[in-house]
C-alpha positions in Angstrom: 20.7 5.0 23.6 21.7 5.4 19.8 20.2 4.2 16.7 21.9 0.6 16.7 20.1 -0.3 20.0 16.7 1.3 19.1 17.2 -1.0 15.8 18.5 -4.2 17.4 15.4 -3.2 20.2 13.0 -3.3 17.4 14.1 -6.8 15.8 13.9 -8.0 19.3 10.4 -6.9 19.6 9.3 -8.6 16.4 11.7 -11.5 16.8 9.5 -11.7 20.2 6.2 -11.3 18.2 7.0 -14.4 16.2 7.9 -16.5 18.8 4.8 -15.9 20.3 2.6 -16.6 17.5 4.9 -19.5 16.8 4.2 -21.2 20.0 0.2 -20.7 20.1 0.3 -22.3 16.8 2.3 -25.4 17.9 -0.2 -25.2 20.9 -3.5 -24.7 19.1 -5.1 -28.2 19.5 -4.6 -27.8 23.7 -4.4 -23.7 24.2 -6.2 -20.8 23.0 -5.0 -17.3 24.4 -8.3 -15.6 25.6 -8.7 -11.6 24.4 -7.2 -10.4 27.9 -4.4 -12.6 27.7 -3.8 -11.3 24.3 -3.7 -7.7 25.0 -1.8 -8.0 28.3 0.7 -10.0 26.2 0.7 -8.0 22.6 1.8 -4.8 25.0 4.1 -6.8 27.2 6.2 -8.1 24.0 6.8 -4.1 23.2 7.0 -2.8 26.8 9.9 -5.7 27.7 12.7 -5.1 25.0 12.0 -1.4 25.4 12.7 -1.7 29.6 15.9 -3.8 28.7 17.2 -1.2 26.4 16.5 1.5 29.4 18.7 -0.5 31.3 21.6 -1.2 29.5 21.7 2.4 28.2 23.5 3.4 31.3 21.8 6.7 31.2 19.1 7.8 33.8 15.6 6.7 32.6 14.2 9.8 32.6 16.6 10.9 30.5 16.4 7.9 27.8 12.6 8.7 28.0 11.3 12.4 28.6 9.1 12.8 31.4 8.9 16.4 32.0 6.0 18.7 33.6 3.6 19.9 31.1 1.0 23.2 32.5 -3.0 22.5 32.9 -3.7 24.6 29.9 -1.9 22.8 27.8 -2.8 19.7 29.3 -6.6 20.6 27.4 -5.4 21.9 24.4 -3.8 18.3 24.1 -6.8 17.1 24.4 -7.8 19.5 21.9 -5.1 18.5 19.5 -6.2 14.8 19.8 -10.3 15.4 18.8 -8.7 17.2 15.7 -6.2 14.5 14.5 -8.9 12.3 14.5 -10.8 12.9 11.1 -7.2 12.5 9.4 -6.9 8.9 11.2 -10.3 8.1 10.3 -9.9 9.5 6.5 -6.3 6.6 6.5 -8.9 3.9 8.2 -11.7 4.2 5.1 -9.1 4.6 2.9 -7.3 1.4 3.8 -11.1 -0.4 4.2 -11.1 -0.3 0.5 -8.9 -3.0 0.1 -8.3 -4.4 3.9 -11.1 -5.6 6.4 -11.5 -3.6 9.3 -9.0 -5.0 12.2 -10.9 -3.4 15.1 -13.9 -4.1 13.8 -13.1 -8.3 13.9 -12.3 -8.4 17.2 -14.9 -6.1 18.6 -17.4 -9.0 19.5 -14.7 -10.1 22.3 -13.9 -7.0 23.8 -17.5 -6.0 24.2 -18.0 -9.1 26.0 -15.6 -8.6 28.9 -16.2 -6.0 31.7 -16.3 -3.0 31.0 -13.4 -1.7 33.4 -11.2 -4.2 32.3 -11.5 -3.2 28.9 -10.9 0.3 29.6 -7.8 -0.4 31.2 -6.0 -2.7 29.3 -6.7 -0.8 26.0 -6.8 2.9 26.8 -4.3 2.7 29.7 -2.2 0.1 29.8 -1.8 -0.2 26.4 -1.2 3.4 25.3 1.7 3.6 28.3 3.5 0.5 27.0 3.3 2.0 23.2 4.1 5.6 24.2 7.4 4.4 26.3 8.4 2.5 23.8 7.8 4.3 20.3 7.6 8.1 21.8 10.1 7.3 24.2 12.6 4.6 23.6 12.4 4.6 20.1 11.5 7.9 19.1 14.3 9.9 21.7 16.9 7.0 20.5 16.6 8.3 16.6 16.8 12.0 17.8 20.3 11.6 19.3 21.3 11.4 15.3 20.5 14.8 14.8 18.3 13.9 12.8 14.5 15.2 13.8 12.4 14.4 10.7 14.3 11.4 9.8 13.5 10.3 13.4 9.8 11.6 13.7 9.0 9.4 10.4 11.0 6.3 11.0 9.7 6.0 14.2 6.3 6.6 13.4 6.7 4.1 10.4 7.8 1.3 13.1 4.4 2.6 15.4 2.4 1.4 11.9 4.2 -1.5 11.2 4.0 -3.0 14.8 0.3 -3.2 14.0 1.1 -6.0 11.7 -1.8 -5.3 9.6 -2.3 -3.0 6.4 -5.6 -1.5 8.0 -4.0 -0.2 11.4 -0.7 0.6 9.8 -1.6 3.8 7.7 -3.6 5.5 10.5 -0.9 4.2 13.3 1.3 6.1 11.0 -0.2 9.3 11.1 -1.2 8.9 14.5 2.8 8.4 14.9 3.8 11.6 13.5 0.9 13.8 14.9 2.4 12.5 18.8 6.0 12.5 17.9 5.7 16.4 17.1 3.6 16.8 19.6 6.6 15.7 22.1 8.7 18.0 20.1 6.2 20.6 20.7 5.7 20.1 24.8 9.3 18.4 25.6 7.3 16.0 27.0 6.8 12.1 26.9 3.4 12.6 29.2 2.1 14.9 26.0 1.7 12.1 23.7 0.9 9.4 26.7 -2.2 11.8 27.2 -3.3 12.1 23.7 -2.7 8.0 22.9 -5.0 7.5 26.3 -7.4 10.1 25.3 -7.6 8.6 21.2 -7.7 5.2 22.7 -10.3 5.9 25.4 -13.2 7.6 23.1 -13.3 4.9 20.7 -13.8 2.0 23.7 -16.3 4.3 25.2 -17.9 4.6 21.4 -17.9 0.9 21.2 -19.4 0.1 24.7 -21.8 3.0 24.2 -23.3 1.8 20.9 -23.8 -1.9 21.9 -25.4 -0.7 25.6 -27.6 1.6 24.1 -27.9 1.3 20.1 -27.3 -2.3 19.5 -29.3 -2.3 16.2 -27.3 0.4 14.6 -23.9 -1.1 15.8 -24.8 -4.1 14.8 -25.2 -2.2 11.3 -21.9 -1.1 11.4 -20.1 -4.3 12.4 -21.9 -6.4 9.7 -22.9 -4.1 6.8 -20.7 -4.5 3.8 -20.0 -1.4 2.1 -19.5 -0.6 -1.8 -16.8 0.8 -3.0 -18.9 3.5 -4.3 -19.9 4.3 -0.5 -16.5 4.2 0.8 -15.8 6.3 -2.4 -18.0 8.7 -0.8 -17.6 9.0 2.5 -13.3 9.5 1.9 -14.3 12.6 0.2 -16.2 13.6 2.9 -13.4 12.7 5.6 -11.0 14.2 3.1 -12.7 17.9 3.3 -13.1 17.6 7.2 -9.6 16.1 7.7 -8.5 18.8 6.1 -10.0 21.1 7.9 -9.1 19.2 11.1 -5.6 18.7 10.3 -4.7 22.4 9.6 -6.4 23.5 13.4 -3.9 21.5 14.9 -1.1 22.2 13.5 -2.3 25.4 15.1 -2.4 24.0 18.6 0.6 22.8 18.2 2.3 26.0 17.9 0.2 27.5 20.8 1.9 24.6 22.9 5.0 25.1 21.4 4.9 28.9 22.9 2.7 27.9 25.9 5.5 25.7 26.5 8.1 27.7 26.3 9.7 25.7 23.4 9.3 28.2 20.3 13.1 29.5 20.6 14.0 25.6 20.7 11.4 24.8 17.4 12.5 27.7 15.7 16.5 26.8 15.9 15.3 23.1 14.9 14.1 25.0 11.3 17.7 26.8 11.0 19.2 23.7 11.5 17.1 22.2 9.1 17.5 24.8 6.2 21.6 24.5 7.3 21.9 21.9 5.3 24.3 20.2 7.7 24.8 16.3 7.2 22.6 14.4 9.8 23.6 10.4 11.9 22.0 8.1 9.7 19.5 5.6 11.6 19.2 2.8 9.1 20.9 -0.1 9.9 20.6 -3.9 9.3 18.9 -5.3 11.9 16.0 -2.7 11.1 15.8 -3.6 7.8 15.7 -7.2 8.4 12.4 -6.3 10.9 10.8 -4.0 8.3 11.1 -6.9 5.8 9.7 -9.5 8.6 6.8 -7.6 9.2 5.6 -6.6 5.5 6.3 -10.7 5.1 3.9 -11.0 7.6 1.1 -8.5 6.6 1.1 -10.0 3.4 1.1 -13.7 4.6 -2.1 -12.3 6.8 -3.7 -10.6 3.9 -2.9 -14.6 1.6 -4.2 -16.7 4.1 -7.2 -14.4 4.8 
């Protein structure tokens, strides 16, 4: 797997976005795609390309994607890792709420109304395995063959974002991009970030499902409360401080897995290489620029018709 086939792989999966979108809107007037149907299908559409591209690699799966054995303690300082990140994604959200509605937020009201365990599934399991095996795994692992490791820890993560299609989730998806891609780098492992997109994923269904069970009045504040910009004003410089904070403790778990997992010798020769100045695989090619340009058309057309 090299960094034409992650690229055509991407244009496929946006190619298959739009063809999707197309077809419920030619079908509108006699089918509308219920929210299950549209999760199953939103992670199928990136799950698909990315098992094609497994296998025409020719290479043995595990070796396209990563899977490798990761100890119990750092298994919880994962965990760890993923309650820090978590001021610096919510600092990006606010940030992005001053000029975006709240993507989540919109489509809350559905997911609270089916089952519990459904919801659970689909969005903190299901989903976070399709996304991590395609972005951490395909994608990600594709770029690094270029020798390349920032160039592929940021263009991946900037596909993660875009795949959102939307200019709230994108910034935050970002972040949340880079903060798993290193952590992969950190653990050699594909389950590291699986674990921390299941564990991100999971406490804000359970935060949703808890507030409308047992505080409906104050989530129905949140969902329907219009803020100021001099609120949201704020409350970023609030997030700001803590995300700072936040941010800077995990960079120090990371290098705790990074010698937990025996991977500091590796990290460390990854710097030289870095400093070498020796000329890195490029990873830009033309069918990825034609998707990056299809999906800011796209966010943009949302944000118009909106």
């Amino acid at each position: 797997m090299n960094y034409r086939k992650v690229n055509w792989c991407f244009l496929g999966m946006i190619m298959l976005h739009l063809g999707v979108v197309g077809l419920l809107l030619a079908l509108r007037n006699v089918y509308s795609m219920g929210m299950v149907t549209n999760l199953l299908v939103s992670e199928l559409i990136l799950a698909v390309p990315a098992f094609l591209a497994v296998l025409t690699s020719r290479e043995k799966p595990n070796r396209v994607l990563g899977f490798h054995k990761l100890k119990v303690s750092s298994v919880f300082m994962i965990i760890l890792y993923t309650f820090l990140m978590g001021p610096l994604t919510t600092l990006l959200n606010a940030i992005s709420m001053l000029f975006v509605d709240n993507a989540v937020v919109s489509i809350s009201s559905e997911v609270l109304n089916l089952p519990f365990l459904l919801t659970f599934f689909l969005m903190a399991v299901f989903g976070p395995v399709c996304e991590e095996l395609c972005f951490r795994g395909v994608v990600y692992r594709g770029y690094l063959k270029s020798g390349n490791v920032v160039g592929a820890v940021l263009l991946s993560s900037l596909l993660f974002g875009l795949m959102h299609m939307n200019f709230n989730q994108a910034p935050y998806a970002f972040a949340i991009g880079v903060s798993m891609a290193v952590l992969v780098e950190a653990t050699g492992s594909l389950w590291s970030s699986i674990l921390m997109h299941v564990v991100f994923n999971a406490q804000s269904v359970l935060a949703m499902y808890f507030y409308q069970r047992f505080f409906p009045r104050v989530w129905l504040e949140q969902t329907q409360a219009v803020a100021t910009s001099e609120d949201m004003i704020a409350a970023i410089s609030v997030y700001l401080v803590i995300a700072v904070i936040s941010t800077a403790l995990a960079v120090c778990v990371l290098v705790w897995l990074c010698r937990n997992q025996g991977r500091e010798e590796y990290v460390l020769w990854l710097l030289r290489e870095r400093k070498s100045g020796k000329k890195k695989g490029k990873l830009i090619s033309i069918p990825l620029i034609i998707a990056i340009v299809i999906c800011l058309g796209y966010m943009i057309l949302n944000v118009v018709w909106q």
